[in-house]
Structures are given as C-alpha cells and as structure tokens.
Phi, psi and omega in degrees: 000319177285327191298334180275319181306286156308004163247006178269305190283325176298342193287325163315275139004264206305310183306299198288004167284305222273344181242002163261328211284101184320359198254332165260065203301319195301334164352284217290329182297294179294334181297295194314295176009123195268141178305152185272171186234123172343128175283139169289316171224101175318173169068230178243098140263162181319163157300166186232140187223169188248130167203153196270113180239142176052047166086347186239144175265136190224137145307125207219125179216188176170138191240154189038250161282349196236160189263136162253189143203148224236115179192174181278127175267130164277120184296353191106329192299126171292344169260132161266036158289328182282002200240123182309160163234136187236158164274145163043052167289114165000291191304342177238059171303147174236117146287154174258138174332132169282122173132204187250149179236151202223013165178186188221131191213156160202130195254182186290335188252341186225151166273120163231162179256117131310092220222137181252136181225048163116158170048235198256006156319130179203187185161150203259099192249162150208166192239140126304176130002289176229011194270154150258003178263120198256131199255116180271156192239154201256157164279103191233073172207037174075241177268357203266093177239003172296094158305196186200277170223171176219157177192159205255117193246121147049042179087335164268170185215127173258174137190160193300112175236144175258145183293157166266088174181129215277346171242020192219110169251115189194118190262166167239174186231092161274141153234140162288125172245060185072261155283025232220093152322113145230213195241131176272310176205146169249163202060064179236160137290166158353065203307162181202003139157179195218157170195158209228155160202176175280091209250131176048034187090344200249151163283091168254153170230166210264118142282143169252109153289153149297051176124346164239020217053236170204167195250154187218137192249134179247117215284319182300332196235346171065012156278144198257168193188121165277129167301187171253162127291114163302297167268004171011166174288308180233101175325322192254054165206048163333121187246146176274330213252032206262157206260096153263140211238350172202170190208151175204145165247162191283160197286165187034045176037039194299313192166163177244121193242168187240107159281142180251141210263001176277109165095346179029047191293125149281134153265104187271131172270101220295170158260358179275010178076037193234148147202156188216158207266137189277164186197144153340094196219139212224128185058006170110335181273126150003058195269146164223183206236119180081332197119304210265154166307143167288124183280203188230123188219161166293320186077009168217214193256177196220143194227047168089344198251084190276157174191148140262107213262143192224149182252130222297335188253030136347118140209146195329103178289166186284169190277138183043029152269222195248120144301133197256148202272138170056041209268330194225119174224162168300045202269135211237132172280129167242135139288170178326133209162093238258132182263326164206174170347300219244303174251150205236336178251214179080244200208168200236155179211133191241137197258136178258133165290121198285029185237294192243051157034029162277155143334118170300134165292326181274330182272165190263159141328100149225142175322146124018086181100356148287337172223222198239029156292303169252133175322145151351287202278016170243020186275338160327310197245003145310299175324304176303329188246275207248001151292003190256017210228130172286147174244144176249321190238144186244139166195124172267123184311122179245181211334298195283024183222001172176128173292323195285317199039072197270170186268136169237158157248096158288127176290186136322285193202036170215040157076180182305174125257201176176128154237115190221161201266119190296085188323304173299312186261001209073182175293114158202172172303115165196176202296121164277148178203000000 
C-alpha cells in the first residue's frame, strides 16, 4: 500500500510539473487553448469569392450541397460602421446549385458553380444578381469535358477541364463565351489558377499549371503562349513544365507571382513571356546560401491557397514618408512538413511593400504570430488550432462586406474557419459559427 501511494504521488507530482514548469511552453499552450468550437459550416468548404447579390456584396462559399452567404444586415443604422455581418441572411437568399459543389468563380453579373453530378460528372451553373434560378452552362470543347477547377479574372471566366478518357491524362484551359465553354489551349496540365493585369493597354492573363507551368492569353486575339524560364537551373534547358499550384496578383497591380508545389518556390511572372524564380535580396543584391541565391519559399510544400491580408486600420503612405510595417502581407498555405514540435499545416506569412504592392525582397519567411495576422503571444495556440489543419483556401472578407475584415480558412475536413476576436477567449483561429 505504501509502496502504490508513493507511486501515485510521484505520477502526480510529474503531471503537475508538466503542466506548471516554465520550462514547458508547449504544456502551458495546450493547458490554455481555447476549446474548439463547432463549424457552422462543415466539412471541405469551397474556395470563397465576393458578389453582389439582391443589393448587398456578399462573400459566398459552400460546402457539399449546400451555398452560404456572408454580408452585413442592414440595422437601420445610418452609419454602416454599426452594421453586423451574418451568415445566410434572408434579404439575400441564394439556393442551392443542384449536384455537390466542388468551387466557386464570380464576375461583377454571375455567381458560378461547379457541380459534380454523379460518377465523373461535372458542369458549370450560374445565378444572377437577382434571380433565384441557376442557369448551365454547355460545353464546346470536343472530349475535354471533365471539368476540374474553374476561376474569375478581370470579368472572365476559365477552366480546367481533363479529356474523357481512361487512358489518357491530359487537360485544357476552357474560356466562357457567353454560354458557351470552349478551348483556349489544349494539352495542357491541370489548371490551378488565373489571374489577368494590363500590359501596354492590352489585358493579359496569366494560367498557372500542375506540370505545365505557365501560360499567357492576349485577351483581344485569345492568342496562347507557354512561358520559359528565365533564369533556369540549367542555363541551356530552360523549363516549362514546372508543377504550379497557385497563382495570384499583388495589390496595386504590382505584379503576378507563381508557387511551386515542391519547396512552395515563388516565381514572379515577368511581361516579356518569361518567369523567374524570386530570391532574397539586400541593397539590390543576391543574398546567398551556400554560393547560391536564397530563394523566397514557403520552405514546405505549398498546396495553392494564395491570399492577402491588410491589417484592418491600413492606410496608404504618404509619398517619401515612413512605410507603415506589416500594413500587407502575402499569406501562403503550406502541407505536411514538420515546421516545429506541435504544428505541420495552416499557413506562412510574407510582407508585401506597402509603396509598390510587391513582394518585399528583404524580409524573411514567417510564422503565424510574428507578424499581425495574429497577436504574438497567441501563436502558441494557433500551433493547437488551425496550425494542426490542412488549408485549401485563404480569403480575407473585404469592407464592404464586413467592417471586422475578418481572415476566413477553409480546412481539408474541419470545416470554415475564422480568426476573430472571441468575447470569452480572445483573438484566435478556431471553427466559425
């Protein structure tokens, strides 16, 4: 009996070192953590895009079958600084798209949907503005009738589509033609994502592949182009084919940049029909690792979920004044990979210069609480919370669509996320509802 007594108190004894010892931050993370809380909206949600539906601009996402939507209810209050943002407020019913919806795209007159509707099926709906009726939209594009993924540029609207066929893996770039899919280039990989800016008066846009690099459209003539590589590994072997997993453009039409998905390598895409892999750079100069430039990486595997973030009281500096820090950052989805002890997913955050809306050159790779998505002294439980979660989507909610401008996440299989500031737990990552 004494002998269980004294082996009871030492077990004691040890727990309660472990969870007291200053010495033990990761403990002290987990004793705090704030409990998770139930998603309102479950499961793999959609990626999230902003449209103006019944008068009000709403954030619009959806998981399995059903559509959400996000927007400020208006209260009466003549300042709409007072006015809440709710989910799936009555005055802007949506219905939902018949099948599983599997993305999202959105122009200033339509919502669209992707919708797998059994077996290998899929199709392309859209809603208006004010309609309750969802319109499909057909396909002209020989076999490449597998849709995949789709997305919205400057008014346009693309998408992946894979040929139908069990012995061939091999995708296209569809543009919408008024109700109409066809094929912009063919033989392609996997599209993953688009984005369009303005070169000399003409609009072009940019594709990102899974394997094929990347592509470039001159919007008047729908004439195609695969980039190079500019700077390549092996000068007389330039590559084409590298596996990009996102694509994005930077505030003040600064620039377009590319992830890769081994190594989460940023590329920036040059106007010369070009791209080149970005590196670290101090006084204008190279720094380097080894002999070599450093690149500008995620440093894990980056799985596409580009995003920008503004700190909600950003405001614009005055010319040749002081930049104001950490006003904009670059936020990058990373996979498995062990980044420390307690977490391996969520996300990476990159300082944008808040003058030429570019990537900072200068700045480092950093965690989650290093800079103002999240306090410091809450990184602990970030690591606990949407750092233990794979992310497929980043999208921060802009004004007019939430005074808070809060950061939303869509997991892997735990639902919406959010990071807001909680009346009980404080600012942190956890399941919105």
């Amino acid at each position: 009996m004494k002998i269980h007594t004294i082996f009871f108190t030492i077990c004691a004894l040890g727990i309660f070192t472990l969870f007291t010892c200053n010495q033990n931050p990761l403990f002290y993370d987990i004793a705090t953590a704030p409990p998770p809380e139930k998603a309102l909206i479950g499961g793999t949600p959609t990626n999230m895009v902003v449209f103006e539906r019944k008068g009000a601009m709403a954030m619009f996402t959806a998981t399995d079958t059903r559509i959400f939507w996000y927007a400020k209810e208006n209260n009466n209050d003549t300042d709409e600084e007072n006015w809440e943002s709710q989910w799936n407020l009555d005055e802007y019913h949506t219905p939902d798209p018949e099948g599983r919806i599997v993305a999202l795209a959105a122009t200033s007159q339509h919502l669209y949907a992707l919708c797998h509707t059994g077996g290998t099926g899929t199709i392309l709906r859209r809603i208006g503005q004010t309609g309750d009726l969802w319109e499909d939209i057909t396909i002209n594009a020989g076999d490449y009738t597998l849709l995949q993924t789709v997305y919205a540029s400057s008014g346009k609207v693309f998408a992946g589509a894979r040929l139908n066929s069990r012995e061939t893996e091999d995708y296209a770039i569809l543009y919408l033609d008024g109700t109409v899919l066809r094929i912009l280039e063919a033989e392609t990989s996997m599209l993953t994502g688009a984005a369009s800016r303005l070169e000399n008066g003409a609009l072009i846009h940019y594709f990102s592949t899974q394997g094929s690099g990347i592509y470039q459209a001159d919007d008047s003539t729908n004439t195609v182009t695969q980039l190079t590589e500019a700077e390549p590994d092996d000068p007389e072997n330039p590559r084409n084919n590298r596996a990009f997993v996102g694509l994005i453009l930077l505030p003040n039409n600064s620039g377009i940049i590319a992830v890769e998905r081994t190594g989460g390598n940023f590329f920036e895409v040059s106007t010369n029909g070009t791209f080149k892999p970005m590196v670290y750079k101090e006084d204008g100069e190279p720094v380097l690792t080894d002999g070599e430039p450093t690149p500008i990486q995620t440093a894990r595997y980056a799985n596409g979920a580009l995003a920008i973030w503004r700190n909600r009281t950003y405001q614009p500096p005055e010319p040749n004044g002081p930049a104001p820090y950490d006003a904009t950052m670059l936020i990058a989805g990373i996979q498995t990979g062990i980044v420390s002890a307690s977490y391996t997913y969520g996300y990476v955050e990159f300082d944008i210069d808040p003058v030429s809306g570019f990537l900072d050159e200068t700045s480092i790779r950093r965690d989650p609480g290093r800079l103002q998505t999240i306090p410091e002294d809450t990184q602990g439980a970030y690591s606990l919370t949407l750092g233990r979660h794979p992310v497929n989507h980043l999208f921060q909610a802009p004004l007019d669509v939430d005074n808070n401008m809060t950061f939303f996440a869509s997991t892997q299989s735990n639902g919406l996320w959010s990071l807001r500031n909680r009346p009980q737990t404080g600012i942190h990552w956890n399941a919105e509802n």
